[in-house]
N, C-alpha and C positions, 0 to 999 in steps of 0.2 A: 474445460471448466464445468462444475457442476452444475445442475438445474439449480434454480432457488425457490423454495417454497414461501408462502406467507408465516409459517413457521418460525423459517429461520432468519429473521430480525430480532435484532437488541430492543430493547428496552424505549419507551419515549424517553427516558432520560439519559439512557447510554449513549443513545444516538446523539442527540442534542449536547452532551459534554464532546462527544468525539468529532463532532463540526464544527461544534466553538472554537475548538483546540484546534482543529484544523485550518477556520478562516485566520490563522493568527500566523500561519507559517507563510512569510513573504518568497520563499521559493515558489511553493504549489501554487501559489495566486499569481509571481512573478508567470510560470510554466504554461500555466491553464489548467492544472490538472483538477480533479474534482471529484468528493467522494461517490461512487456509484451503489454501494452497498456495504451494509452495517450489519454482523451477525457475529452473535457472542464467538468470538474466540476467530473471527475471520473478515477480513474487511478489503471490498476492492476500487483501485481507484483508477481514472480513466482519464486520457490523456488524450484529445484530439490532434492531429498534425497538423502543423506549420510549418515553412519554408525557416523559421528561428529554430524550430527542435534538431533541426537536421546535422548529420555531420556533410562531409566534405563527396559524399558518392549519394546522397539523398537521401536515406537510412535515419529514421530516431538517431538522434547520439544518445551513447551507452552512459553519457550523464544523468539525461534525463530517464530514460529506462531504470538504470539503477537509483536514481531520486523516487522514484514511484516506489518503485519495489520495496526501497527503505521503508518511507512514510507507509507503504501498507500493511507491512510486517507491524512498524510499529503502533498503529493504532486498531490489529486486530489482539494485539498486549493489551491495548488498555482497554479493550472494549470488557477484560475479564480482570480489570485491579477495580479495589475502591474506589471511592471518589476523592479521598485526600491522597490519591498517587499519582505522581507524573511516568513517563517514563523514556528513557533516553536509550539509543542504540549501544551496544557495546563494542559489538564486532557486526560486519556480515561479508561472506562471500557471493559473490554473483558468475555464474559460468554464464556467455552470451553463446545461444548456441547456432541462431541467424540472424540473418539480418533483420532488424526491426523495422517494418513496415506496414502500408493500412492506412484506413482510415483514421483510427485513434488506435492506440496500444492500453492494455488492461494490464496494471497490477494486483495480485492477488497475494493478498498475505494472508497467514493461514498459523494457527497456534497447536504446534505440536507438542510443547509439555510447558503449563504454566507454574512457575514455584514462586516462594516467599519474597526472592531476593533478583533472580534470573529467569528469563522466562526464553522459549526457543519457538521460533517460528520458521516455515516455509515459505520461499520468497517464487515468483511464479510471475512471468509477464508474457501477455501473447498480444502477436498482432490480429488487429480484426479489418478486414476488407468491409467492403460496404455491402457485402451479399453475406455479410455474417462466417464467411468464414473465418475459423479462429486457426492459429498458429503459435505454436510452443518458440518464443524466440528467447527466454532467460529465465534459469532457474537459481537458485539460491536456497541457503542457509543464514540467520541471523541471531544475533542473544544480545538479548536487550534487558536494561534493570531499573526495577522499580524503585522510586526515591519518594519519599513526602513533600508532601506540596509546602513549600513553605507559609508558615502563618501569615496574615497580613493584618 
């Protein structure tokens, strides 16, 4: 993962749409997971462990990893749409490439080409031990598209 400077934060406002929108999804709340960081075009989100995240050998399950990884990708999309856009998953592939483990697990989503209609992100989750080591345990591709907010 890269360093994060004071720089690289969004907007008071960007931020604050992208938590609104985030306290709304009763997955990440159901999960525990929780935004850790906001920067135009990249956003990561943190997931501390419980004995419920677990699969069957005491490992993250690849539900919740890949739930993170989703919602990071897609709200490092929005943090670079207007403010009358939502925006919804299309597709995404996730390779697990170990076991997921740690302390909490970091999703990292990251905007690699944003357009009008479709936008393409990197999906990215490492475990983190309590001594801060980090570990590469799933990466991914996703595309996801911008829709107008409906009027109200």
């Amino acid at each position: 993962m890269e360093r994060r400077t004071e720089q690289d934060q969004a907007s008071p406002e960007v931020r604050k749409r992208v938590q609104d929108s985030f306290d709304r999804q009763g997955l990440m709340t159901h999960l525990g997971a929780r935004l850790s960081h906001i920067a135009p075009g990249r956003v990561q989100i943190t997931l501390p462990a419980r004995p419920e995240l677990t699969q069957q050998h005491g490992y993250f399950h690849a539900g919740a990893t890949s739930a993170i990884a989703d919602s990071a990708g897609g709200y490092a999309a929005y943090t670079l749409f207007p403010e009358n856009a939502e925006v919804l998953t299309v597709e995404y592939k996730i390779n697990l490439l170990a076991p997921a483990t740690g302390d909490h697990i970091e999703a990292v989503g990251t905007v690699l080409k944003s357009g009008r209609t479709l936008t393409v992100c990197q999906l990215e989750v490492f475990g983190i031990q309590s001594d801060g080591t980090l570990k590469l345990v799933a990466n991914g591709q996703q595309t996801l598209i911008r829709v107008n907010r409906p009027e109200v």
